[in-house]
C-alpha atoms as one frame of an Amber mdcrd trajectory, in Angstrom:
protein
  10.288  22.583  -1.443  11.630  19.187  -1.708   9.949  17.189  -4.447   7.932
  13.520  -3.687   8.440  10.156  -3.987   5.373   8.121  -4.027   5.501   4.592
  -3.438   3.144   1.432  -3.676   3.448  -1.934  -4.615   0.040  -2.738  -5.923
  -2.026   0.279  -7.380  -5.129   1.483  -4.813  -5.840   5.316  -5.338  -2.094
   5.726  -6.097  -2.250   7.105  -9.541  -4.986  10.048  -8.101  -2.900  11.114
  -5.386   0.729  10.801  -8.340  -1.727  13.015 -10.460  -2.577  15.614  -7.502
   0.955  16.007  -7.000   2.522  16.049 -10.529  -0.609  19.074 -10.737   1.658
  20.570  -7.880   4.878  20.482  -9.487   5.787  18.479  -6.466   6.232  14.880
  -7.700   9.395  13.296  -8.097   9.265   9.717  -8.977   6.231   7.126  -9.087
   6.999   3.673  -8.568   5.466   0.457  -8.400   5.306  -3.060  -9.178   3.106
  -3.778 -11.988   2.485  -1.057 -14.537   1.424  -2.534 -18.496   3.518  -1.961
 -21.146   1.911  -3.535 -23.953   5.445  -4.019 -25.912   6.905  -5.810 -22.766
   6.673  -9.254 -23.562   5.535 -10.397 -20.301   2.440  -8.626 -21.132   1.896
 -10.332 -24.689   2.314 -13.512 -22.866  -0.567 -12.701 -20.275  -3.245 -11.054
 -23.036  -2.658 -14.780 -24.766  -3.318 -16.515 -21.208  -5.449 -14.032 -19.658
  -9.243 -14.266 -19.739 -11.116 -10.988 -20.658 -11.663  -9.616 -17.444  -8.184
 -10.166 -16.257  -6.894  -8.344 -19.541  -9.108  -5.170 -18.623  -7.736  -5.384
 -15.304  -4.234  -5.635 -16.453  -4.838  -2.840 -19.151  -6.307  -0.686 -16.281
  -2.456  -0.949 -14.471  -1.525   2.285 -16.730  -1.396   6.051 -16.612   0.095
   8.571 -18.927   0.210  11.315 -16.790   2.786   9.593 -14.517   5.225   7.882
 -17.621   7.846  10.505 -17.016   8.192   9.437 -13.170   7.815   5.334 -13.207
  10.295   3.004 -11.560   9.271  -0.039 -11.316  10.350  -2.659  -8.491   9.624
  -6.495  -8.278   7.682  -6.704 -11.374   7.466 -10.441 -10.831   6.717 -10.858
  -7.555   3.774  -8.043  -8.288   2.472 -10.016 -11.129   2.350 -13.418  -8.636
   0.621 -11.633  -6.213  -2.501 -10.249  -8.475  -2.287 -13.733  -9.925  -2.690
 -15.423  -6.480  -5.554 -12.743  -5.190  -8.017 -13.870  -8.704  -7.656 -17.402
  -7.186  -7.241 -18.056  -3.498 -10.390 -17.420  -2.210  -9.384 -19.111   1.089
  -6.342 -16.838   1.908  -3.812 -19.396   1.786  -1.187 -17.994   0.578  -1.943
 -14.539  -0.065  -1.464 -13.036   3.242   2.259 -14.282   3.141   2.951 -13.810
  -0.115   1.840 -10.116   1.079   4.138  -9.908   3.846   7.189 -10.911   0.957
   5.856  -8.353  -1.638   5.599  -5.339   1.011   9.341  -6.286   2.118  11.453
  -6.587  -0.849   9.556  -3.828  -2.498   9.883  -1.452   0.932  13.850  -2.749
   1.050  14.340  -1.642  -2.569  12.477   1.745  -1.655  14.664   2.509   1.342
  17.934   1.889  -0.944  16.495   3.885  -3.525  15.876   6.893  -0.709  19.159
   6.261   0.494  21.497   5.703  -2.767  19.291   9.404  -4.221  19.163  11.196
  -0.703  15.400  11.619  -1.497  14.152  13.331   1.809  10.414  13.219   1.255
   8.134   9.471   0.788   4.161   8.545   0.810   3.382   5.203   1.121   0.529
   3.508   2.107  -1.164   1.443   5.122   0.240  -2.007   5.661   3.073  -1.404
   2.805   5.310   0.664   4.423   6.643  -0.826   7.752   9.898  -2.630   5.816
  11.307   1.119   4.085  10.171   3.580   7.079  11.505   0.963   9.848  14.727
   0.888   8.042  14.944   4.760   7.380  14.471   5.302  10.930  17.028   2.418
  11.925  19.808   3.930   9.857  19.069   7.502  10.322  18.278   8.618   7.038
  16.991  11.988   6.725  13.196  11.792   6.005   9.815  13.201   6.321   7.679
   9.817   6.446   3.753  10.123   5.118   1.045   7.336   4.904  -1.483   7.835
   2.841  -4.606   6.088   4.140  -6.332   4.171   2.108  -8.123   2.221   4.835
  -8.794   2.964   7.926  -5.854   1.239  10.430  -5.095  -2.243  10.491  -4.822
  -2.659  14.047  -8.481  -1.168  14.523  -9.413  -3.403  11.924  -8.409  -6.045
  14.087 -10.052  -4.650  16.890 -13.745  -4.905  15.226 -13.331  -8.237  13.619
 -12.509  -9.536  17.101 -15.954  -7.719  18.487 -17.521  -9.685  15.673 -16.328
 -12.957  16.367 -17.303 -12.814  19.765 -20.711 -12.351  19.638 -22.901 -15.311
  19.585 -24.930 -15.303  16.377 -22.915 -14.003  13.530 -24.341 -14.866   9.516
 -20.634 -13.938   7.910 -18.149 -15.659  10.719 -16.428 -17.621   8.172 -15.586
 -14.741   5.924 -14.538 -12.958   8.967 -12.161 -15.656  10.101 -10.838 -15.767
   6.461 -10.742 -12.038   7.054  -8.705 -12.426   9.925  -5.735 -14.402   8.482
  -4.505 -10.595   6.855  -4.864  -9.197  10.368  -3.285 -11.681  12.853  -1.973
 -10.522  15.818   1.769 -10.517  14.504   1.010  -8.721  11.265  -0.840  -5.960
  13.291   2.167  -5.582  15.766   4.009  -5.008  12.557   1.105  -2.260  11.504
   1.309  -0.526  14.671   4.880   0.076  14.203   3.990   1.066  10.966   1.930
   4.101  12.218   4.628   4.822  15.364   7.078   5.347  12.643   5.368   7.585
  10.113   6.093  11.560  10.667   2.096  12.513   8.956  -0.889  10.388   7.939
  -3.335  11.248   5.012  -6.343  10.754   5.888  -9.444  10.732   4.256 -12.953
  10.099   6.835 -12.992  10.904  10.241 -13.499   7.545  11.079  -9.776   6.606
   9.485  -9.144   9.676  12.256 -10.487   7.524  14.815  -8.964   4.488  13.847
  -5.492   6.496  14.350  -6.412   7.989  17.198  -7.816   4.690  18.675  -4.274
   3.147  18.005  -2.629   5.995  19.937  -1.684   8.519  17.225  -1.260  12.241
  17.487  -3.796  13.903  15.598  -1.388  17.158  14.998   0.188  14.512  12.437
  -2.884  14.230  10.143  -3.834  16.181   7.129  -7.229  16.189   6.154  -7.776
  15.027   2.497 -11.501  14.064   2.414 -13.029  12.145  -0.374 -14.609  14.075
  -3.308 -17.076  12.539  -5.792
């Protein structure tokens, strides 16, 4: 069997699922955005900026298990965004500077797929539209997988909306702030997200309802669910 690329800009349950599959023999390369080195001098810069809780969190961004498989993409850009997320409570520039990261980091994944002839990739929800759109587009041989770490975004969208419409609502404001990382055009973007993925990890059968609400097969999910 074809080995695995695994792929995500930020971090989420990435490093479990890298670990499940380097237990399988079956991973291939790991990569990423951010990932602490403490030797890099980038990162002696930050622990001299950084407040305490920040330096944990940057600290966290490592795993030894998966050192023999990291490639790391848009280091900068990464390091921005978890910059910007610590500060803009108001989501004023986050969900673009999203939309950028997901991009140039799902560009530099599809060249990597292409330039290696990797055949196999898991990504996750709302980072993946940019490399699978542009497998698909240039007919590179692929078996597409999303790993859901959420359930989907358009179905997200869906529920917010019920929210907002009803008439007395404690948390609208947090909901419309909510709402800025699940506009109508992103969510477009999500749903062709899903229409081009080949099998979905999922993890609740309410992310299986989300998919299914948004018009997926359900013969393309696998069944992964949560353990304690």
């Amino acid at each position: 069997m074809n080995k695995i690329i695994l792929a995500h800009p930020l971090q989420q349950h990435s490093y479990k699922t890298a670990e499940g599959l380097d237990k399988a023999e079956l991973l291939k390369k790991y990569i990423t955005t951010v990932y602490y080195k403490k030797d890099k001098k980038v990162y002696k810069i930050l622990e001299k900026v950084l407040g305490k809780n920040n330096i944990k969190r940057m600290k966290g961004r490592v795993n030894k298990i998966i050192e023999k498989y990291l490639i790391t993409f848009n280091e900068f850009l990464g390091l921005l965004y978890l910059l910007v997320i610590r500060v803009d409570k108001y989501k004023l520039i986050e969900p673009k500077l999203y939309s950028i990261l997901t991009n140039r980091f799902g560009k530099n994944i599809y060249k990597y797929m292409k330039k290696n002839k990797e055949e196999i990739i898991i990504m996750y929800d709302t980072t993946a539209y940019k490399c699978f759109s542009l497998l698909t587009k240039h007919n590179i041989k692929s078996t597409k997988i999303l790993d859901m770490s959420s359930v989907a975004a358009p179905y997200i969208r869906k529920i917010l909306l019920q929210e907002l419409r009803k008439k007395e609502m404690k948390y609208k404001k947090s909901i419309k702030q909510k709402m800025k990382s699940y506009t109508k055009r992103k969510c477009l973007k999500y749903q062709k997200e899903l229409c081009e993925t080949d099998y979905f990890l999922v993890a609740s059968k309410f992310a299986e309802r989300s998919l299914t609400e948004c018009g997926i097969d359900k013969s393309k999910f696998i069944y992964i669910p949560l353990r304690s």
